[in-house]
N, C-alpha and C positions, 0 to 999 in steps of 0.2 A: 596564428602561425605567421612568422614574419621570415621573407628572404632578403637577402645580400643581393642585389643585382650586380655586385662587384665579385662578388664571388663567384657569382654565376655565369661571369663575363658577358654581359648583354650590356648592351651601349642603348641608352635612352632613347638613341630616337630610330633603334631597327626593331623591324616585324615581329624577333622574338621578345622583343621587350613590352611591347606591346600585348603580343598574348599575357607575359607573364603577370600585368599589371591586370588583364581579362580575369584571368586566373585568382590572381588574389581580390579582385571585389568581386568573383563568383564566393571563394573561400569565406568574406564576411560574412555572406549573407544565409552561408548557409547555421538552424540552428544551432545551439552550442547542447552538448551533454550534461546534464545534470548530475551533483556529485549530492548523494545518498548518504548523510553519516545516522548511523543506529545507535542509539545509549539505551543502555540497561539501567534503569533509575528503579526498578523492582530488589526487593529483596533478598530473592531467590535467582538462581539461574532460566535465562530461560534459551530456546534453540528457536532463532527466528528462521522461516521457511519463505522460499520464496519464488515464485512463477513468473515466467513471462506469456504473456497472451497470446501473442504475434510470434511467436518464434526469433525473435531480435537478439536478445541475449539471456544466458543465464548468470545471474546476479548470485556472486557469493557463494558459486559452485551447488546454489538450491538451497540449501542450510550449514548450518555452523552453532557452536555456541556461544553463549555471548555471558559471561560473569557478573553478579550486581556490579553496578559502577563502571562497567567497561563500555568502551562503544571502537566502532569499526565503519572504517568509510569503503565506499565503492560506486564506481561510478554506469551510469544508467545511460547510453549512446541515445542519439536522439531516433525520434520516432519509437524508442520502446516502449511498450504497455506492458502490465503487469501489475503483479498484489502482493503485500509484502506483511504476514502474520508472526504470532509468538507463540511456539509450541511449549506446553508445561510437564514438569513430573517425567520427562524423559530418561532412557535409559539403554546405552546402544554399546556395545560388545564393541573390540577392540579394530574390527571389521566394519566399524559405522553400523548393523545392523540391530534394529532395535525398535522400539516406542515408546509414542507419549502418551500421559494420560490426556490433554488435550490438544490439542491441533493438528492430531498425527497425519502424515503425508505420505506413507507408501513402506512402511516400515524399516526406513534408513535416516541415515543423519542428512543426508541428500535429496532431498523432495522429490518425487518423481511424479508428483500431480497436486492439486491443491488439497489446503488444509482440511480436513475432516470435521465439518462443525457439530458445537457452535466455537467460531472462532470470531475475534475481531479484526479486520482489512483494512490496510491502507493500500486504496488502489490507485494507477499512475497510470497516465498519459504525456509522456515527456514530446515536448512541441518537434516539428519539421514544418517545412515548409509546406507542405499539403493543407494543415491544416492552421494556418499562420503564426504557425511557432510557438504556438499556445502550448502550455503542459495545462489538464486536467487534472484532477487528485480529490480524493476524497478518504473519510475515515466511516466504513458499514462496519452496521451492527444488524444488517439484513441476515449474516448465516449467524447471528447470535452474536454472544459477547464471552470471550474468555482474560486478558487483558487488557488495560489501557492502553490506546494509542493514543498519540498528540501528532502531529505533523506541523511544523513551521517552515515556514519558507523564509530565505535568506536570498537578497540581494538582487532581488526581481522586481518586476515594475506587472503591473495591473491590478485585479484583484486577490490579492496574495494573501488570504485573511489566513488566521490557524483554523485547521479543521483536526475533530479528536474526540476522543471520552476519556477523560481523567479520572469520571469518578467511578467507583467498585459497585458494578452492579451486581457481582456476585450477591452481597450483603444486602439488595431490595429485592432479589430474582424472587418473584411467585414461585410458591411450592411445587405448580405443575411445570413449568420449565425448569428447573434445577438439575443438574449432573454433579451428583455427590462422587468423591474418590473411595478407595477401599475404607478409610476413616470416617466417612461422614461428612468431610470440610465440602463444603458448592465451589466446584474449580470452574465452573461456567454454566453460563443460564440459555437455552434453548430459545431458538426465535421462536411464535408461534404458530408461523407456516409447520418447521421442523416438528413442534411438539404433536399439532392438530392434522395437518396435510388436508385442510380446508380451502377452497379457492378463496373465501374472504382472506383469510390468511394468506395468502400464497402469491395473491392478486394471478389466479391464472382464470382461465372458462370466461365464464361472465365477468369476472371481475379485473380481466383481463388489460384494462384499461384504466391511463391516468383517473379519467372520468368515475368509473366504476369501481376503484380500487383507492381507498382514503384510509387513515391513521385509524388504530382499533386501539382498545384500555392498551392491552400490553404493547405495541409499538408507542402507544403518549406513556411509558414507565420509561421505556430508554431513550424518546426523544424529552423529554423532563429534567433528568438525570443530562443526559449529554447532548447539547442544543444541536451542537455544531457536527451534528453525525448522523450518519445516514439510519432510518429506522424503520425503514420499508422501502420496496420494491421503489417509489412512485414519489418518494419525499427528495425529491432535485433542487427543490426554489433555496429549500437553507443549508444545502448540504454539500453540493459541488464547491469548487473553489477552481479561479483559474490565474494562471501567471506566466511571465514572458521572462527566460533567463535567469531563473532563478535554481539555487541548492536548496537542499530539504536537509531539517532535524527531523527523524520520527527517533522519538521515544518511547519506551514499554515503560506501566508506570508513572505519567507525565508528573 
């Protein structure tokens, strides 16, 4: 944001010019807002859902549709947290009410709590100053996998890698985590916390801990399949990504 001090009729060298000049290198320095654009690179339609953590804002009025090939920007104020999923197979009455067959969030077109897994997460920590302007972000496959996400980052400085699953794990999901539709088609494959509710699984009780809680067969199927993604509780080293002043692509379908 830039002012006119001639506008503003402040003469350079009085007291209010001086604030004003205070004011504008406080205005630098504070974060900038991350701008959020979503593309539909899938098929089919899908209805992305989405939460805020902290209470900051609600991005996108919670859900919307979104058309193969279409995409849709919005912007993320700093300091927001949140996760940002793909509902499938939806279907909502002319009142927004309705569901999906996966990632249903409260039985409206408008989320009113998070996605219902198994679903796939792109989750976000957009920087402030608290925590030095760092955004967070990552792409779980902790509550399952029902779409591809990809997340790039654009025009940021640090480590800004892509994080994402591109590939269809629908099509390797083991038989015991599978969620077939009324047809038979696997529209999403169960983590095995979800499937089993085992602490190995779940990393909770004894296994509660980084220490205690390590990669099982089925978390090494979706960390294989998709490096760059989170595949348990406790998989941080290859999974996080972090960057300073940067926009995001996530796409469904990458």
């Amino acid at each position: 944001m830039f002012f006119s001090m001639k506008v503003m009729g402040l003469n350079p060298n009085s007291k209010p010019f001086a604030f004003a000049h205070f004011l504008l290198f406080l205005l630098g320095n504070v974060a900038s807002a991350a701008v959020f654009t979503l593309q539909n690179r899938c098929s089919y339609t899908v209805w992305p859902g989405t939460l805020s953590g902290n209470g900051v804002a609600t991005l996108g009025d919670g859900g919307f549709p979104l058309e193969p090939g279409a995409e849709i920007q919005f912007t993320a104020p700093s300091g927001w947290s949140g996760r940002l999923w793909a509902r499938t197979g939806c279907s909502f009455d002319g009142s927004g009410i309705g569901t999906c067959v996966t990632g249903d969030c409260g039985n409206g077109l408008r989320c009113s709590g998070g996605g219902v897994p198994p679903a796939t997460l792109a989750e976000f920590t957009i920087g402030f100053a608290g925590n030095g302007d760092k955004d967070f972000y990552d792409v779980s496959l902790v509550d399952g996998y029902n779409v591809g996400i990809g997340v790039l980052a654009t025009g940021g400085t640090g480590d800004c890698k892509y994080a994402g699953c591109a590939a269809d794990l629908n099509t390797v999901c083991p038989e015991e985590l599978q969620v077939r539709d009324g047809g038979g088609t696997v529209v999403a494959c169960k983590s095995a916390c979800a499937a089993f509710n085992t602490s190995v699984f779940c990393c909770t009780g004894e296994h509660g801990t980084p220490q205690t809680c390590s990669a099982t067969h089925y978390s090494e199927i979706f960390k294989n399949a998709c490096p760059t993604a989170y595949s348990y509780a406790y998989d941080d080293a290859s999974s996080t990504r972090t960057c300073s002043g940067s926009d995001y692509v996530i796409a469904f379908c990458p």
